[in-house]
C-alpha positions as CSV (number, residue, x, y, z in Angstrom):
1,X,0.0,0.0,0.0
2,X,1.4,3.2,-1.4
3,X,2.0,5.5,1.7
4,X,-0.1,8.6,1.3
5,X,2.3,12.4,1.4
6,X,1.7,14.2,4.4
7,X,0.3,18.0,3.2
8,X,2.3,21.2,4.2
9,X,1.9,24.2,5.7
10,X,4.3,26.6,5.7
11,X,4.7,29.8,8.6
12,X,6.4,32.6,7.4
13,X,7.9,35.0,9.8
14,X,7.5,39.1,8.5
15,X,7.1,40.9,12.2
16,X,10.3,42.0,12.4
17,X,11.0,46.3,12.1
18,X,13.9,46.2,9.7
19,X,15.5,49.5,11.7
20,X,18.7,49.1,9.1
21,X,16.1,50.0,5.9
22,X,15.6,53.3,7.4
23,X,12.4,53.8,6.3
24,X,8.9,54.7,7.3
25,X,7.8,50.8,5.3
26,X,7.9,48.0,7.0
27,X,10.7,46.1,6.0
28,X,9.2,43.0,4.0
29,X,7.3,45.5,2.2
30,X,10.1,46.7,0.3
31,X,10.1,45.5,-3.2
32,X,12.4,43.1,-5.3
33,X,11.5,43.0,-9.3
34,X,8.1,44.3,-9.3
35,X,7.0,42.3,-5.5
36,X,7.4,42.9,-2.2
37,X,9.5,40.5,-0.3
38,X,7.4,38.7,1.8
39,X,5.1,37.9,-1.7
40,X,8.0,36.2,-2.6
41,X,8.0,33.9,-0.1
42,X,3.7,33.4,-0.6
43,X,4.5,32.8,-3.9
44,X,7.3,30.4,-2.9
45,X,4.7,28.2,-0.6
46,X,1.9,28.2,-3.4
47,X,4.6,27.2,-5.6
48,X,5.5,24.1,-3.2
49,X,1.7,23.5,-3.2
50,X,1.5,24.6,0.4
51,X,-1.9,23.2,2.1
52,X,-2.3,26.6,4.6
53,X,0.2,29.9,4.7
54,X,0.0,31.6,7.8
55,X,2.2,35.1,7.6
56,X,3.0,36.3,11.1
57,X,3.1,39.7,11.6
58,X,3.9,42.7,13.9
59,X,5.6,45.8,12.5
60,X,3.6,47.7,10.2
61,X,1.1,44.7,10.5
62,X,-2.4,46.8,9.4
63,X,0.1,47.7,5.7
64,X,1.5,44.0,5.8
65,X,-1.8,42.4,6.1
66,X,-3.3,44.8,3.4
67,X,-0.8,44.5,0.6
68,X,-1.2,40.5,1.1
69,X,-5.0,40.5,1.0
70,X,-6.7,38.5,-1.8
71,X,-3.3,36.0,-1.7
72,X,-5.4,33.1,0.4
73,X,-3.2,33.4,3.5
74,X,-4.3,33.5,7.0
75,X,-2.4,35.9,9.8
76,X,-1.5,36.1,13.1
77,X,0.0,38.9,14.7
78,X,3.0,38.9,16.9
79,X,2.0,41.8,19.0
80,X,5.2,41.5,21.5
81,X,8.5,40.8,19.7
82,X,9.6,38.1,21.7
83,X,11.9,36.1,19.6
84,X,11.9,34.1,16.7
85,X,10.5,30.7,18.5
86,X,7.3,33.2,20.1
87,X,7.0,34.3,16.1
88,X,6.7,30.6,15.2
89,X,3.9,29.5,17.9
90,X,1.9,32.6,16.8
91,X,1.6,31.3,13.4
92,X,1.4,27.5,14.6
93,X,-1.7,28.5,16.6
94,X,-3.5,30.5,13.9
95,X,-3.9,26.9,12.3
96,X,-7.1,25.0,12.4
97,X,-5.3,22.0,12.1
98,X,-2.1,20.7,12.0
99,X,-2.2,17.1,12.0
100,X,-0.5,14.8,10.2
101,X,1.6,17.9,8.7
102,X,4.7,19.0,7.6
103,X,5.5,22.4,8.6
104,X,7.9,24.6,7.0
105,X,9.5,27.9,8.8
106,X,10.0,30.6,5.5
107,X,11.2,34.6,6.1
108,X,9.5,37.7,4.6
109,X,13.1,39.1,3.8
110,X,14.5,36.4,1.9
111,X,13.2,36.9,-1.9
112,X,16.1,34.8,-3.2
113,X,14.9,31.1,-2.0
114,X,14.0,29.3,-5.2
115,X,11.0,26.4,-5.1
116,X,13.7,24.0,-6.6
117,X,15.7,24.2,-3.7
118,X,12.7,23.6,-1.2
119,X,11.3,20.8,-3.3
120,X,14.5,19.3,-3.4
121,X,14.6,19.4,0.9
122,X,11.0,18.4,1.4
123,X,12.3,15.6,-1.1
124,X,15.2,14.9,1.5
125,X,13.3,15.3,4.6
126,X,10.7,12.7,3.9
127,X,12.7,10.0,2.0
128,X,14.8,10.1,4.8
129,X,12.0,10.3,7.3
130,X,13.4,12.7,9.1
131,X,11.5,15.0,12.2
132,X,13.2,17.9,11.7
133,X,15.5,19.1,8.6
134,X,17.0,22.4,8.8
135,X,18.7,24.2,5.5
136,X,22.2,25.1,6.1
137,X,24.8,26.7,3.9
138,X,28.8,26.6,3.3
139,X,30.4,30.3,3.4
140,X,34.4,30.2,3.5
141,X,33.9,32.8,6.3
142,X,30.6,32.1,8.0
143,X,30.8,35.4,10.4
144,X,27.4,36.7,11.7
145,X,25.0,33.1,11.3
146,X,24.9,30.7,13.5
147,X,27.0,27.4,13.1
148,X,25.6,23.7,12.7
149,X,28.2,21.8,15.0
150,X,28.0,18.0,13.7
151,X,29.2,15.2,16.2
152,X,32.2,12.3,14.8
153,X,29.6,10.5,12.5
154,X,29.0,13.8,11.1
155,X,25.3,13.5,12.6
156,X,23.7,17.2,13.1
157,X,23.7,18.0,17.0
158,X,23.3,21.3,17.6
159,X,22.7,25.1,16.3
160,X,25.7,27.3,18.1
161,X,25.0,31.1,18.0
162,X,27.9,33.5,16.7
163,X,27.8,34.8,20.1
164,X,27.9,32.0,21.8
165,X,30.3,30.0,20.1
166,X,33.9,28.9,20.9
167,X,36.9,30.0,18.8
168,X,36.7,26.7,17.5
169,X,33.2,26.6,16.9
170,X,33.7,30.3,15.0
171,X,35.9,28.6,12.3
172,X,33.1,26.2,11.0
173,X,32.3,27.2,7.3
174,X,28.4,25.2,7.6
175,X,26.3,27.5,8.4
176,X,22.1,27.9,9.8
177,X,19.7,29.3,7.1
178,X,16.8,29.7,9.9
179,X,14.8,27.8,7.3
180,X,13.7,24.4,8.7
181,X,10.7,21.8,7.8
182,X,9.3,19.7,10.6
183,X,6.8,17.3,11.2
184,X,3.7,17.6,12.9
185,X,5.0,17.2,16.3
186,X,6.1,20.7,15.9
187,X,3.3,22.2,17.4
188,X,4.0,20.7,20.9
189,X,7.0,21.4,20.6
190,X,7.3,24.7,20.0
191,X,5.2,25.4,23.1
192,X,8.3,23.9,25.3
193,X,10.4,26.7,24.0
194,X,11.5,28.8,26.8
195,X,13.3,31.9,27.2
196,X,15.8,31.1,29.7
197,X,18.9,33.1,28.3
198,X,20.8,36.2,28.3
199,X,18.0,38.0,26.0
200,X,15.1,36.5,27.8
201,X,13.6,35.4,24.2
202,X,12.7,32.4,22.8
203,X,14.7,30.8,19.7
204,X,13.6,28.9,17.0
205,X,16.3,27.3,17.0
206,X,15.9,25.4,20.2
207,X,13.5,23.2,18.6
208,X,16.1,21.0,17.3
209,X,17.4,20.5,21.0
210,X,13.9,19.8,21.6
211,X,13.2,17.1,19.1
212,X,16.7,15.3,19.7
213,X,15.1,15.2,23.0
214,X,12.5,13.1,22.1
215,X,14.8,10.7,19.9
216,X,13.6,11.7,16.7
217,X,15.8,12.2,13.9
218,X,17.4,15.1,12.6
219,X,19.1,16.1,9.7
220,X,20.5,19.1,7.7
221,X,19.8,20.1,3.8
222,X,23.2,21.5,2.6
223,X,22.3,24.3,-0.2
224,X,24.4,24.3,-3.2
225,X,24.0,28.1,-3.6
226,X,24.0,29.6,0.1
227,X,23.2,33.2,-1.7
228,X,19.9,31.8,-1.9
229,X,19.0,33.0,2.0
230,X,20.7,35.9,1.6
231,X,18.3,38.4,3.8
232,X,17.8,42.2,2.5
233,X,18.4,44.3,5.3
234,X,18.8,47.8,4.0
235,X,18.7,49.2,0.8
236,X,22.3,48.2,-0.7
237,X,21.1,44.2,-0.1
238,X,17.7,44.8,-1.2
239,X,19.6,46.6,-4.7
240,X,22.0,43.0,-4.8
241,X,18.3,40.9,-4.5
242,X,16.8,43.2,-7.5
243,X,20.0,42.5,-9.5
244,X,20.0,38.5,-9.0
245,X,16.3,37.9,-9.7
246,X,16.5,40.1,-12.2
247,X,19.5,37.9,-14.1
248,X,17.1,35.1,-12.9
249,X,14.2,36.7,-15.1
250,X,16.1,37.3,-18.0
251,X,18.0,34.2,-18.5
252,X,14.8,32.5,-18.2
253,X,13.1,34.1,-21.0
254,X,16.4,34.0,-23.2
255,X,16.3,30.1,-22.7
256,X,12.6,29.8,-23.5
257,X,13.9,31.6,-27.3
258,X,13.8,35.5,-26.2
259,X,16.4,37.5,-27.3
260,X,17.2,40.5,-25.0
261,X,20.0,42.9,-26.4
262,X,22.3,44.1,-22.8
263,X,20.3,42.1,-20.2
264,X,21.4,43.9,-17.7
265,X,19.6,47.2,-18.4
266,X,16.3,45.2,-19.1
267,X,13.9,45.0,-16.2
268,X,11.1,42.0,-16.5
269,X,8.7,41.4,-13.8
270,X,8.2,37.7,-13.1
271,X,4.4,38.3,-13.8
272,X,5.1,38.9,-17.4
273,X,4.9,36.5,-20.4
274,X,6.6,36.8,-23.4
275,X,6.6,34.6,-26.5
276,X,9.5,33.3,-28.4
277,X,11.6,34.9,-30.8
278,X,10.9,38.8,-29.3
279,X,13.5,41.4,-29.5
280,X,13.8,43.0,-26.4
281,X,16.5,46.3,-27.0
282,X,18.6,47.9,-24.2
283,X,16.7,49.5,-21.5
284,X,13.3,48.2,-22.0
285,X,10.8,48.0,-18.8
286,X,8.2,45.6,-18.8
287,X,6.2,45.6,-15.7
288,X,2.6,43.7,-14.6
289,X,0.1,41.7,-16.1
290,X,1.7,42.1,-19.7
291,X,1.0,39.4,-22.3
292,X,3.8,39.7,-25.4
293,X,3.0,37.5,-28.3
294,X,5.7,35.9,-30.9
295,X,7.6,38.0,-33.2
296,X,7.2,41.2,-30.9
297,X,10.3,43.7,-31.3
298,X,10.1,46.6,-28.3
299,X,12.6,49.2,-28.8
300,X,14.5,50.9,-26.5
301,X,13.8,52.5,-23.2
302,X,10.0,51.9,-23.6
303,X,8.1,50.9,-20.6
304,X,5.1,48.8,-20.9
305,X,2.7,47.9,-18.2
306,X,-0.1,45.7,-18.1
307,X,-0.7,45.6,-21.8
308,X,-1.3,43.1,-24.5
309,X,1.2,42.6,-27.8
310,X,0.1,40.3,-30.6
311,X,2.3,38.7,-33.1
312,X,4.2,40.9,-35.0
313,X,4.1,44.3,-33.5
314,X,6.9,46.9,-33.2
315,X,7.3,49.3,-30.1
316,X,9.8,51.7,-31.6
317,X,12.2,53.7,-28.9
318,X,10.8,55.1,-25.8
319,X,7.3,54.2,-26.2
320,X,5.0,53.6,-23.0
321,X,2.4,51.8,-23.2
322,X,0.0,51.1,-19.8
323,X,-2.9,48.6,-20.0
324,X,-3.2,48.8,-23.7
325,X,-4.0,46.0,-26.3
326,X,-1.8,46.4,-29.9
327,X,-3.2,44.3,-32.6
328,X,-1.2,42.1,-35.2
329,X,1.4,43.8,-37.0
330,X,0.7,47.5,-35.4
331,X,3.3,50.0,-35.0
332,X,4.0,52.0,-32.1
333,X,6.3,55.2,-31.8
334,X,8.3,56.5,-31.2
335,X,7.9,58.7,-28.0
336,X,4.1,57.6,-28.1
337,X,2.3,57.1,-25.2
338,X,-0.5,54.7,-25.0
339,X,-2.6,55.1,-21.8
340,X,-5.4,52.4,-20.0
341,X,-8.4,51.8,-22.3
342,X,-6.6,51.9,-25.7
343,X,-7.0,49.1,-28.2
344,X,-5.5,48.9,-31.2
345,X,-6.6,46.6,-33.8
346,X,-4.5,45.1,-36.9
347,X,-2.2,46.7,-38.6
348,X,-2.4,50.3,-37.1
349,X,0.3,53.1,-36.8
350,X,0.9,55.3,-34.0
351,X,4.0,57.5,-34.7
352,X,6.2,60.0,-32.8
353,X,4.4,62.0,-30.4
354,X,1.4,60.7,-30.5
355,X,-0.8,60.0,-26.9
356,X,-3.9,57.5,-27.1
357,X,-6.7,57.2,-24.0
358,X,-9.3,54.9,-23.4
359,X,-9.7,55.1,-27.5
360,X,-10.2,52.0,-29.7
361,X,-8.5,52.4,-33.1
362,X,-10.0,49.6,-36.0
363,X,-8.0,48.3,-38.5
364,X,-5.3,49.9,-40.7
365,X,-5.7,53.8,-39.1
366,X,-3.1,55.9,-38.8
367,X,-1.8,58.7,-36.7
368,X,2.2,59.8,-37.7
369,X,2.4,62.2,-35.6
370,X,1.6,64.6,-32.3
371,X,-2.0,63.8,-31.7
372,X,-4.1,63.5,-28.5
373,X,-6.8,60.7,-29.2
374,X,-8.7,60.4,-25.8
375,X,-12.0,58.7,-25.7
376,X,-12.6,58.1,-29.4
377,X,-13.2,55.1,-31.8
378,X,-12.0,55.4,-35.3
379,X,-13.0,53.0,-37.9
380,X,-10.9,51.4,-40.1
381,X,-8.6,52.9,-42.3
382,X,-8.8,56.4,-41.1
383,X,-5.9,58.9,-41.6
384,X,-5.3,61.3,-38.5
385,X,-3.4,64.3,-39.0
386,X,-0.7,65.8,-37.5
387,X,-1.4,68.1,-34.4
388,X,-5.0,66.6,-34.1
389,X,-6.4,66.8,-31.0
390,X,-10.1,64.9,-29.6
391,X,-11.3,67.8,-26.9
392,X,-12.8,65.2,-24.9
393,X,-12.9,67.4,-21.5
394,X,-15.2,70.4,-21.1
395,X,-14.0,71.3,-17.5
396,X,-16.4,69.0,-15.9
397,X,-17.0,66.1,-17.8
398,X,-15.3,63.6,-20.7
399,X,-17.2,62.9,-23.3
400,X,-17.1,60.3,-26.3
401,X,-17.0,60.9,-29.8
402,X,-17.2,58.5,-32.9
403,X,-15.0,58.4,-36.3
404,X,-16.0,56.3,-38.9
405,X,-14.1,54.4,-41.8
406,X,-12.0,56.0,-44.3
407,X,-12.0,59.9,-42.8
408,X,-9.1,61.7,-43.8
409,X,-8.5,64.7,-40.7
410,X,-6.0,67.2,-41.8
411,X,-3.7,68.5,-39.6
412,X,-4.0,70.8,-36.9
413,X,-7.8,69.8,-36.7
414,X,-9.6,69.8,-33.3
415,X,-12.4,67.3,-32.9
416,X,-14.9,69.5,-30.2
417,X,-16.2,66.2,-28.3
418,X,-19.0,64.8,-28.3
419,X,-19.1,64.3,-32.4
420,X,-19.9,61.5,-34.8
421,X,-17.4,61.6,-38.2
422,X,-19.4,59.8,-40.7
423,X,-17.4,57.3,-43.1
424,X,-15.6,58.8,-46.0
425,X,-15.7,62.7,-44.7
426,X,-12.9,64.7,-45.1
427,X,-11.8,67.4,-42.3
428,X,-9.8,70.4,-43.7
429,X,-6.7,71.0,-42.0
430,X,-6.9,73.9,-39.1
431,X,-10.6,73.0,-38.6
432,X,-12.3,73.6,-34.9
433,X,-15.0,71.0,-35.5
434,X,-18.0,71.8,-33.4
435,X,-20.2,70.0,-35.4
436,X,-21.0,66.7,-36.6
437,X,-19.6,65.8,-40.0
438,X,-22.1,63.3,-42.1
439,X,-21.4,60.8,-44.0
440,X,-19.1,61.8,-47.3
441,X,-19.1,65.5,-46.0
442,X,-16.0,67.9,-45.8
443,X,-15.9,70.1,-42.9
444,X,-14.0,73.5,-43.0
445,X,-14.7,75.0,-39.6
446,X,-12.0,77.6,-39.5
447,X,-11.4,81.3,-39.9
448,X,-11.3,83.0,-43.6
449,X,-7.5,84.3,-44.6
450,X,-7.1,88.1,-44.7
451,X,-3.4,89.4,-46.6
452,X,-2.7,92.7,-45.1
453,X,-0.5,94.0,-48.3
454,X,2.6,96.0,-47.0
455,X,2.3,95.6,-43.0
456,X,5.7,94.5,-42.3
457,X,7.1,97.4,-43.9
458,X,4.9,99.8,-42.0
459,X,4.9,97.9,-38.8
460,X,8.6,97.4,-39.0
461,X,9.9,100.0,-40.2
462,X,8.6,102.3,-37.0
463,X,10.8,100.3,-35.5
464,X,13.7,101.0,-37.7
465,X,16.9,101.4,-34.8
466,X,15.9,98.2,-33.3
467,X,15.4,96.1,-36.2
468,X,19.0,97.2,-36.6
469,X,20.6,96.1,-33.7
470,X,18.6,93.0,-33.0
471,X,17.3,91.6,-36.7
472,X,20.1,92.4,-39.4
473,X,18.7,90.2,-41.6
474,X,14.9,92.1,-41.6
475,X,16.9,95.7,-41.4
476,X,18.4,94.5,-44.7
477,X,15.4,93.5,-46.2
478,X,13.5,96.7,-45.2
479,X,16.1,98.8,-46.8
480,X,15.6,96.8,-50.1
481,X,11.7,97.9,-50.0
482,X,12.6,101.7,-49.7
């Protein structure tokens, strides 16, 4: 009979103040690629198919708890910071039930642990059958962690403090991560803690004492990468964190057929998907809920956040594009700016200067150059101007206006919102249209051209010294009309 795998839950510890951040956020707030630290380690435990997630919290709890809501985690609030071992029994005891459990102890600082490298020691734990299994580490100079002293068979029997330990015990390279996965018998356990030491707290890591106690085995996970626990404490290791998941990110996508031109100026969040052979140029931001299909080229320096990129389309230099969709083959930039609500469909072109808002664009149109297209549809085909501008804001409220198929808008037009552009019309160029245009219809809403014959020269020539000193070049032409 095939013996059945115990669930997990998993306690993360994020109470702690961070002082060395010097900031006004609590400390596991502070993000790394797009997340804040302690969602790394939810992530982490959903990614290990965790059973519960309790996060313990205590500084900043009220923020904590809020940026985490809508993750499915429970909390339990540490509201004396009492050590490390009270951290652990707040978040044992905001379980229903524990039974028949694996447990595993995770930190809100330490973005770096990868799911591979827990899998692989809840692997170890339970094909050994161990109790208790805590993560260590190798460091050639292990100053500042606490040391895992072995006995002659090389058995794990104790966790020695840097403070506490000998000379001898100082020069031991295995190091303790504070990560450790336990069996069910943890929550009893945990509740024998005492704080009967110099800092009158109670330490985690006298569980291990505590289960050798009851004959049960213990064993340590060496990591092969000990930079995986690395904590962020202030800003310079939270920078370090950034730069490592960040390589993380981008060799991932380069294996999966992504080409990224200088990786190291490219910033990916891990929440974005991109399709294979995309050109991703020097400098290029992609941040959120942002889908990029196949074939995709994004210039560089352009940001894009939240948005959609079918197959095919270009995001020349400096773009930025926030929760937009761009259809197949579109064109974007560059120096556009494509703002939340803005849909492009197939084949469209948005050139230099050009800003798009909650405006839905249908096949083939085109807008070269410095235009404002805010709340508007445009049907397909359409050519917009340059300098166009959709007056969509009278001061109190925006209002929508309708463009149909085949319009040609000449430049410099203003479209005085709300208006329907019937297919086929034609806008003059310089037109204030207040009106709307039917179907086949050319508008010419602007003022009639007076030629004032010889007004420079009387103007000018009043101001005769002047024009000397200042304009040469109009003093020369005035003395050729006299």
């Amino acid at each position: 009979m095939t013996e059945q795998i115990r669930p997990l839950d998993v306690v993360i510890l994020a109470a702690g103040q961070g002082t060395r951040m010097k900031s006004s956020l609590p400390k596991v707030l502070h993000p790394v690629a797009g997340r804040p630290m302690v969602a790394w380690a939810v992530k982490t435990a959903r990614d290990l198919g965790a059973r519960n997630v309790v996060v313990v919290t205590g500084h900043g709890a009220d923020r904590v708890e809020a940026a985490l809501q809508g993750s499915g985690v429970v909390f339990a609030r540490q509201e004396q910071q009492l050590g490390t071992g009270h951290a652990f029994i707040q978040g044992l005891d905001a379980l229903d039930d524990h039974a028949n459990a694996d447990v595993l102890v995770l930190y809100g600082d330490t973005p770096l642990l990868r799911p591979d490298t827990l899998a692989a020691l809840l692997g170890d734990h339970r094909a050994r059958g161990s109790a208790f299994t805590v993560l260590t580490g190798e460091l050639a100079d292990a100053t500042g962690y606490g040391r895992i002293i072995r006995d002659e068979q090389g058995n794990v029997e104790r966790i020695v403090e840097q403070k506490d330990a000998t000379p001898l015990e100082r020069t031991v390279r295995e190091f303790n991560s504070g990560v450790y996965l336990m069996d069910a018998r943890a929550t009893d356990l945990a509740h024998r803690i005492t704080n009967d030491n110099a800092s009158g707290e109670y330490y985690l890591t006298d569980l291990l004492g505590l289960y050798k106690a009851e004959g049960a085995e213990v064993h340590a996970f060496k990591l092969t990468d000990p930079g995986e626990v690395m904590g962020a404490n202030d800003r310079t290791g939270l920078a370090e964190a950034e730069s490592i998941i960040r390589a993380r990110i981008t060799q991932e996508h380069m294996r999966a057929g992504v080409t990224i031109h200088m990786p190291e100026t490219v910033y990916i969040e891990d929440t974005v998907q991109i399709g294979r052979d995309v050109t991703l140029e020097p400098g290029v931001i992609l941040r959120g809920d942002t889908r990029i299909a196949e074939g995709v080229t994004v210039g560089p320096y352009s940001v894009i956040t939240d948005s959609t990129l079918q197959e095919g389309v270009t995001i020349k230099a400096h773009s930025v594009l926030d929760g937009a969709v761009v259809g197949t083959g579109s064109d974007v930039g560059p120096f556009a700016r494509l703002r939340p609500g803005t849909v492009l469909a197939g084949g469209v072109h948005i050139g230099n200067f050009v800003e798009t808002k909650n405006a839905r664009l249908a096949q083939g149109v085109k807008a070269g150059h410095l235009a404002y297209l805010g709340d508007v549809e445009i049907g397909e085909e359409t050519n917009v101007g340059a300098g166009t501008i959709v007056a969509n804001f009278d001061g109190v409220n925006k209002h929508r206006s309708t463009v149909g198929a085949g319009v040609f808008i000449g430049s410099n037009s203003t479209l005085i919102a709300p208006r329907v552009i019937g297919d086929a019309a034609f806008i003059a160029a310089g037109s204030a249209v207040h009106d709307d245009v039917p179907e086949g219809a050319m508008a010419v809403a602007r003022g009639k051209q007076r030629n004032l014959d010889g007004w420079s020269r009387r103007y000018w020539g009043g101001l005769r010294e002047k024009v000397q000193v200042k304009l040469p070049w109009l003093a020369g032409w005035l003395s050729r009309q006299d």
